[in-house]
C-alpha positions, 0 to 999 in steps of 0.5 A, a space after each residue: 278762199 277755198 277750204 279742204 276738210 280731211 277725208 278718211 280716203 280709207 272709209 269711202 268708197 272707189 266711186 266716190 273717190 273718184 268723183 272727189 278726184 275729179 271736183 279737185 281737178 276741176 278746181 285746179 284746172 279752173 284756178 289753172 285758166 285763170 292764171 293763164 288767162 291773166 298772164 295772157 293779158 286778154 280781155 274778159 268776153 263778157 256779153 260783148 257785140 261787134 259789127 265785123 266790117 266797122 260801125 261805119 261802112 262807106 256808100 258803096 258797100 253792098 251785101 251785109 256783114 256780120 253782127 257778132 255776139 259773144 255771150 254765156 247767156 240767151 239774149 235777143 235783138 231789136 233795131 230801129 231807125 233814128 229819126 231823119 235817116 232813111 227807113 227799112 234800108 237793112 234788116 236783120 233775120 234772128 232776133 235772138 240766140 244763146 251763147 256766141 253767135 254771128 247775126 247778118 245784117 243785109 242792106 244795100 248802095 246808098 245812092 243818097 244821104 248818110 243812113 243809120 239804124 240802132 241796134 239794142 241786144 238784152 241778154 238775160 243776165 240784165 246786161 244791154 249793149 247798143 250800137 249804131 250802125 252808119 252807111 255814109 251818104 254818096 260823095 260824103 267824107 269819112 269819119 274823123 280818125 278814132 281819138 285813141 290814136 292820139 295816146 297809143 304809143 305806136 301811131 305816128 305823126 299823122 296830120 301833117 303828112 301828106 294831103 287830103 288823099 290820105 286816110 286814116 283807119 284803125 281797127 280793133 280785135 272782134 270780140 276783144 273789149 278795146 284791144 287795138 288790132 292796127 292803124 293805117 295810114 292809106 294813100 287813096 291816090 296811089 293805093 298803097 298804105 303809107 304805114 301801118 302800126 300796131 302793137 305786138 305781144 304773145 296775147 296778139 301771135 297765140 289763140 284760136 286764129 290762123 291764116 284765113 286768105 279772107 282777101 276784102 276790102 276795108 271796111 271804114 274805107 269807101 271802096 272806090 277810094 281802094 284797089 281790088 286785090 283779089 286776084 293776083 297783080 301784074 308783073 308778077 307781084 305779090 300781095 305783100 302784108 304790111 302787118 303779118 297775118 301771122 302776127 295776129 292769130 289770136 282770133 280768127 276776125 283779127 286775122 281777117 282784117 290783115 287781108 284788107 286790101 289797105 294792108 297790102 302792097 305790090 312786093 317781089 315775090 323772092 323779097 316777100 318770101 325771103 328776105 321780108 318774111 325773115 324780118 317779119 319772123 325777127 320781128 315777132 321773136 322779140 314781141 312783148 310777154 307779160 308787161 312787156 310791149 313791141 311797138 311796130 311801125 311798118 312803111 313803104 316809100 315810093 320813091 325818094 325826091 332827092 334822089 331824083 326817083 320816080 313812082 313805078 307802077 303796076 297794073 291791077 289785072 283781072 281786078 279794077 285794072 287801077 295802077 298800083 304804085 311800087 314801093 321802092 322802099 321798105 322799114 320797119 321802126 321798132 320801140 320796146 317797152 320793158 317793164 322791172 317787177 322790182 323797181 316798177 320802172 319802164 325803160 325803152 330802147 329802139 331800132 329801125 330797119 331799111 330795105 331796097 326793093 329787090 329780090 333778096 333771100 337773106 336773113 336781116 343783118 346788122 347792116 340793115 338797121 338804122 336809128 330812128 332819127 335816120 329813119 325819120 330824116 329819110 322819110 319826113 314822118 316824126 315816129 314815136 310821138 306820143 313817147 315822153 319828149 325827154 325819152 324821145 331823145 334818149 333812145 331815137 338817136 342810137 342803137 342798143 345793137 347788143 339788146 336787139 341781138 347783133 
């Protein structure tokens, strides 16, 4: 409670009435950022430490990555290495710091079994953090997927799909406690993601981030198991995102994971610039604010067996030289989450979208949007799963099209 006792503004002086005016505007300012903050739905950076390429990193991972700190207080770091993993494989330089910092951590290929080492940062207000770092062992599968995925309302139908050429990773937003960045299903076999899903709300499109072109490898997956795409493809293509960079500026770490290469597929320049880029940009005019959410699931298909298709390919040039598989197809499965003040109910409404592979520079029409159940007949993938059954088969059979704007 803040409690005001009356001043005779006459009786003091200029001085002192203007250190009054500028402890009041610090106050209205401070009670001003809290509201905002809160509306923002972010998370409280408090002591929080996040390794920047994954807690989990494949054998062929070379170099180091950063360890970010994010505190409003001095601390001080300390490793060690669990008994039966190789010793003295990485090391760190500072062991210690104030504030947010980044501290790199240097180690090499592993050429033999899994490793690890335990991080342990004390800050100075009584706060601890560990964590584990873990370099996979040569040949060795990858982790299980993140048990979250199970209950996030965006994630499809993941384990009946495909073979065991397809990975599942999810990445979360750097210095954000749990708050999801994107999952994605990847095709180690034709290097193209099946999908990518993720949420989208205001917290996700504003704050300190902006485009990077920070082009790298994803970090959960081994490399060999990824297609380089830091030079320009063949034929002409571009490095199409699957999950916008745009759609992620509320940081500059959440924006660097969409240039991971498991978020990229081989796109017609004129359809990337033109008629994509549109539904991207539709896309995010209709993202969540305050308690409201947009689900997204954004696909690619290859070619479609009963149409008799085959896969296309391009050839990764002046990169790994691996051929790259073209999608002939593009969609997007939209679910949106509204929530009533009043009545303290959700409802929900959905809509896909399904595009050619082709040269277009168009705005997205009417014509383009399909049901979800159409979407799931002609992709095999059952979207929305983690949706009430009963509302499932309320709102995937039809459209709302005055809702969504046409």
């Amino acid at each position: 409670m803040l409690i005001f006792t009356r001043i005779d503004m006459a009786k003091i002086s200029i001085g002192f009435r203007k250190v009054v005016h500028l402890l009041f505007g610090a106050v209205v300012l401070t009670l001003l950022g809290v509201v905002w903050g809160c509306e923002k739905g972010e998370e409280k950076l408090s002591n929080d430490v996040r390794f920047l390429k994954g807690e989990t990193i494949s054998y062929d991972s070379d170099g180091g990555q950063w360890l970010a700190v994010y505190s409003s207080v001095a601390w001080n770091i300390s490793y060690s290495f669990p008994e039966g993993s190789e010793s003295d494989w990485c090391t760190i330089g500072q062991l210690s710091g104030r504030g947010n910092d980044r501290v790199w951590i240097e180690y090499t290929a592993n050429a033999g079994a899994t490793r690890a080492v335990d991080f342990v940062v004390r800050f100075d207000d009584g706060q601890e953090w560990t964590g584990r770092l873990t370099q996979l062992g040569k040949n060795e599968s990858l982790p299980a997927p993140d048990p979250n995925v199970n209950g996030w309302l965006e994630v499809p139908e993941y384990e009946n799909y495909g073979g065991s050429e397809m990975v599942l990773a999810t990445h979360y937003v750097p210095g954000k406690v749990d708050m999801r960045n994107y999952t994605v299903l990847y095709d180690t076999e034709h290097y193209v993601p099946v999908w990518v899903a993720y949420p989208l709300h205001k917290s996700y499109t504003s704050g300190s981030g902006y485009r990077t072109d920070a082009w790298n490898f994803d970090p959960i997956i081994p490399e060999n198991m990824q297609t380089s795409m830091f030079n320009a493809l063949g034929s002409g293509y571009q490095r199409g995102h699957m999950l916008p960079s745009a759609s992620r500026y509320v940081n500059v770490e959440a924006n660097e994971q969409t240039f991971y290469f498991t978020n990229m597929t081989p796109q017609n320049g004129n359809f990337n610039g033109g008629l994509w880029a549109n539904m991207e940009e539709w896309v995010r005019s209709k993202q969540g604010k305050d308690r409201d959410t947009l689900y997204v699931v954004t696909g690619a298909v290859l070619s479609r067996a009963e149409s008799g298709e085959s896969i296309q390919y391009t050839t990764n040039y002046g990169n790994d030289r691996k051929r790259i598989a073209i999608p002939r197809y593009y969609y997007k499965a939209l679910l949106k989450s509204d929530y009533d003040d009043r009545s303290g109910s959700r409802s929900y409404r959905t809509i896909a979208f399904w595009f050619e592979h082709k040269s277009a520079n168009r705005q997205v029409a009417a014509s383009d949007a399909i049901s979800i159940r159409e979407l799931e007949a002609r992709t095999g993938i059952d979207f929305f799963v983690h949706l009430n059954r009963t509302i499932q088969d309320e709102v995937e059979g039809s459209i709302d099209m005055n809702y969504w704007g046409f």
